[in-house]
N, C-alpha and C positions, 0 to 999 in steps of 0.2 A: 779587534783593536786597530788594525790598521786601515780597516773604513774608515773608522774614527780619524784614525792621522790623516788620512786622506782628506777626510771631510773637511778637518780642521786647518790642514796646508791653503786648501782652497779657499776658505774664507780667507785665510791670513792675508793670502797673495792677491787676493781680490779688492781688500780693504786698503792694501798695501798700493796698486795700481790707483784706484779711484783718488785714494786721499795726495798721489804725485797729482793726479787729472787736473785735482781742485788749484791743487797750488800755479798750474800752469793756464788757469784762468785767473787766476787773484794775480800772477805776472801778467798775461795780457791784459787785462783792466787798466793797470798803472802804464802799458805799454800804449794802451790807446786815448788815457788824458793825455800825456805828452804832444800824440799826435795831433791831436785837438788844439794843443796848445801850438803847435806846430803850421796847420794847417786846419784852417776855420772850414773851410766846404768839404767836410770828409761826408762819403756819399754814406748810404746805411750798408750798400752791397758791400762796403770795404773790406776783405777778406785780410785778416792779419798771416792769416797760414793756409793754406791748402785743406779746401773743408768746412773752412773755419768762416762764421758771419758775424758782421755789428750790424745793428740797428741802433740809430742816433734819433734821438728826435727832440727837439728843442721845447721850452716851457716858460711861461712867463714869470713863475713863481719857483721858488725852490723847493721841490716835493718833498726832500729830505726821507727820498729811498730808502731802506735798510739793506746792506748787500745781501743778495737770495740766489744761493746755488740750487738750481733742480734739473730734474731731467723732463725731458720731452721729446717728441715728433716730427720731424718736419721731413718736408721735399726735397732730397737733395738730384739737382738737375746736371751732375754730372754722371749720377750710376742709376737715374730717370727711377726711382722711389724714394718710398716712402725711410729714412733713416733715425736710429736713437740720437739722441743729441743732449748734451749738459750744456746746459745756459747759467751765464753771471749774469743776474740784473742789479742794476746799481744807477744812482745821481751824482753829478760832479758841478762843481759851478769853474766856468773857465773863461776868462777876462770879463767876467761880470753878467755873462750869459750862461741858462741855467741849461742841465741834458739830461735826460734819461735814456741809459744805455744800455741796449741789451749786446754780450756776446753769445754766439752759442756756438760750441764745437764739436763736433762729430764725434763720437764714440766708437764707429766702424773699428777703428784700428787696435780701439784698446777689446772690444770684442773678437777681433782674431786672436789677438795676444791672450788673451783669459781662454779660449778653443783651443789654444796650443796647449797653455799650460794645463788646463784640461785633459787634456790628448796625454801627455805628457805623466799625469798623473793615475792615469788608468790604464796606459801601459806600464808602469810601474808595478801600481798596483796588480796586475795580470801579472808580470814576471817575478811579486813575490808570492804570490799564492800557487802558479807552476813551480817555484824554489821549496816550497815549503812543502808542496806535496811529493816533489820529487825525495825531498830528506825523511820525511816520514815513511814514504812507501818502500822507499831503498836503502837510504843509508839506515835511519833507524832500524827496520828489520833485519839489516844487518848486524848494526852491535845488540841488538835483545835478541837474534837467534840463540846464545849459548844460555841466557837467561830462560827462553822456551824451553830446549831443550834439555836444562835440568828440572821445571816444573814438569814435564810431561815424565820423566824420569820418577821421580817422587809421586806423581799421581798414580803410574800402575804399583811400586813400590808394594812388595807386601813381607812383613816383619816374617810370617809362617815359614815364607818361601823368599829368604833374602837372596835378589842376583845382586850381583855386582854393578857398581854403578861407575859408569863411567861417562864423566865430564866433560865436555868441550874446552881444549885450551881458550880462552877469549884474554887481548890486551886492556881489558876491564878492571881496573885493580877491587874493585867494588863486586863484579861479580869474579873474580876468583877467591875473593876471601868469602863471598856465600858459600861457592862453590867448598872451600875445607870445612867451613862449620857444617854445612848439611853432612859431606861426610863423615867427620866424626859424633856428630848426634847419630843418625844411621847406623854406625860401626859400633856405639854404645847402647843402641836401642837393641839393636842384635844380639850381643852381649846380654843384656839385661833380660832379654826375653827368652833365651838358652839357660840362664840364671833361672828366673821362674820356674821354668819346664820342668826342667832338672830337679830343685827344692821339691817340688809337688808330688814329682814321680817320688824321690826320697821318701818324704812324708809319709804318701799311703803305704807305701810297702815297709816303711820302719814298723809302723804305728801295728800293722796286720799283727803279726804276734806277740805283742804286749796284749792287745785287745782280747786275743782270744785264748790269753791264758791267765786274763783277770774271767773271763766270762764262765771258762770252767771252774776256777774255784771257787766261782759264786755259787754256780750252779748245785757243786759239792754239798756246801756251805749252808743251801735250803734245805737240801735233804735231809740233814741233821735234825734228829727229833729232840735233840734235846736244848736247841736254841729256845729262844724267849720270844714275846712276840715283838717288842721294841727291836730284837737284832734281829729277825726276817724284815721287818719293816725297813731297814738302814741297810741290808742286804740287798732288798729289791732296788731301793733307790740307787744301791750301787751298779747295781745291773740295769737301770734304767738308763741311766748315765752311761754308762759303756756300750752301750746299745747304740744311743746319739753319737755317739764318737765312731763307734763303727759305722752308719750313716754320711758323717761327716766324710770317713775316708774313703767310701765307697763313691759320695758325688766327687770330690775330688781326683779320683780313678776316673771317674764318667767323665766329667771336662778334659783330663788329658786325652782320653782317646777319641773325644770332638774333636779338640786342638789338634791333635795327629793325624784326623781322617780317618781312624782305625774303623769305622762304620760302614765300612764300604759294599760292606755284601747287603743284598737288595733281593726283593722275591714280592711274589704278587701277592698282596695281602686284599682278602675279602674283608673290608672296612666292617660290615656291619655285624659280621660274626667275631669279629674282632673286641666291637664293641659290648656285646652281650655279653663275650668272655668277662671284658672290665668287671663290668657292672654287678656278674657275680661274684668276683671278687669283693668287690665292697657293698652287699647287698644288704650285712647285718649294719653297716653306718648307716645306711638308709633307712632301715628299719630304727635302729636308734632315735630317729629324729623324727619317726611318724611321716617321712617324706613320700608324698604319691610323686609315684614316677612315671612319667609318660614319651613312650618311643614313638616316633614315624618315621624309620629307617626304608630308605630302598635298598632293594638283593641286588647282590650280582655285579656290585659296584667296586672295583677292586683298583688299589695302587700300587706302584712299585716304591718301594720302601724298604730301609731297616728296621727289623722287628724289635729289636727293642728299643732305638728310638722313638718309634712309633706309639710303645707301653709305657714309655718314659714320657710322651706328647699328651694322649688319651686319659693316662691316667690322673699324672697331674691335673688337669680339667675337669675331670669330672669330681675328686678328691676336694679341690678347691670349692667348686660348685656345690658340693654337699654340705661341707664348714660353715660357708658362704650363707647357707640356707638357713631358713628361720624354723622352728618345731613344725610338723603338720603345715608343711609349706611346701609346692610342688616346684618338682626339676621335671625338663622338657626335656628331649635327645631331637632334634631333626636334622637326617644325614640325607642329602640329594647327591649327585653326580657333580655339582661344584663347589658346594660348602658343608661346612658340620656345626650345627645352630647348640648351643647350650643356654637354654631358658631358666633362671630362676625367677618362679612366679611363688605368690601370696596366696594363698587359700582363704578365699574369702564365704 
């Protein structure tokens, strides 16, 4: 934008000089009939100003000129070149003799004048673009330092592991009221998030012996031979049902002690005996489904790991994989040294 202004000053100022220039020829014009009128043998060299030329030259007819400002060229033999020049050509008739008159006047001066203000304008411009980087690079970074350093605050920020936050006083009115709202959304998030934990933990551990003293009297409840088969039928589905819900509270257990870290013991687990373990585990799914199954495991490949994370990883995957599968449709295992490939393919 301020090129622009720049730019736009100097046409202004440019338009502004020229169009005084013109006027101070359309005065010398009327300044040089008088002299005419004045003084009949005016030479052409007749300099009205310093610079400054007419050319007279007489005609027998009245040409009836139209006055014409333009610029041009010429010799000037006092600074021995070649100089810009604006001429007024123009006709007068003066006691009944007719002229065509040219003046023409230098422009040197007003060309230093338009150099200056040039000069004038780009140094300008240069001291506001030093001004402007001086306030970005310094003063700005001075009033958005406390701005930074509560973004940088809130970026390592973590809910599991709330530290405390402390703020930059800054005379920002703008960032000290971010500054309370962040903290109290934070002090509420905290809040909210000891809330969770707490309910969850509750939850599984209420839930634990209701569960498993509906699960015994169901259990009881089968054994009975003298039930019908509609009430073992509405008995299993009750124990199926409790079943889920034990599930439920048992992943619920498992995410709090993610969320806690409580997994923290680790031991070198050989991956692919690992995996063999799984897979006998759910051998008769696989069988269900008519599923060929095909391993290319490497030995010997082992991780540091929580093991039952790890049975909670593996399994789900391949459980999934099996579901996932179509009748008489083949699952793939390929374990290398940097990935664990789970292929379900189509038997074709």
């Amino acid at each position: 934008m301020s090129i622009i202004g720049a730019s736009s000053s100097y046409i202004v100022f440019k338009k502004t000089i020229y169009n005084e220039f013109n006027k101070k020829l359309y005065a010398e014009k009327e300044e040089l009939i008088e002299e005419l009128y004045s003084h009949e043998n005016i030479l052409s060299t007749y300099s009205l100003n310093i610079g400054d030329n007419i050319y007279i030259k007489k005609v027998k007819e009245n040409p009836k000129i139209e006055t014409i400002v333009k610029d041009t060229i010429l010799y000037n033999k006092f600074y021995k070149k070649e100089l810009n020049y604006r001429k007024i050509i123009f006709s007068s008739e003066v006691k009944g003799q007719f002229y065509v008159l040219t003046i023409a006047k230098s422009l040197l001066s007003t060309e230093y004048l338009l150099k200056g203000i040039t000069d004038i304008i780009i140094f300008v411009g240069a001291l506001f673009f030093l001004t402007m980087f001086f306030i970005s690079n310094v003063v700005f970074k001075k009033i958005w330092k406390p701005f930074y350093s509560t973004l940088e605050q809130i970026r390592k920020f973590n809910v599991k592991k709330p530290n405390p936050l402390f703020f930059k006083k800054t005379k920002v009115i703008e960032f000290e009221e971010l500054n309370t709202s962040l903290d109290l959304m934070v002090n509420q998030a905290v809040k909210d998030y000891k809330n969770l934990k707490e309910y969850t933990e509750n939850i599984s551990h209420e839930i634990q012996t209701p569960l498993a003293i509906i699960k015994n009297k169901v259990e009881l409840l089968i054994q009975d031979s003298n039930l019908t088969e509609h009430q073992l039928i509405a008995l299993n589905n009750i124990y199926k049902s409790t079943d889920r819900l034990s599930k439920l509270k048992e992943n619920l257990s498992f995410l709090s002690k993610i969320d806690n870290n409580q997994f923290i013991e680790t031991l070198e687990l050989n991956v692919a005996d690992f995996l063999r373990e799984i897979i006998s585990n759910v051998e008769e799914l696989i069988q269900m489904k008519n599923i060929n199954l095909k391993m290319s495991l490497v030995e010997g490949y082992k991780v540091k790991i929580n093991e039952a994370l790890a049975y909670t990883l593996f399994n789900n995957l391949i459980i999934n994989a099996i579901k996932h599968n179509i009748e008489y449709g083949e699952l793939e295992l390929v374990l290398n040294k940097t990935s664990l490939i789970i292929k379900i393919l189509e038997n074709r």
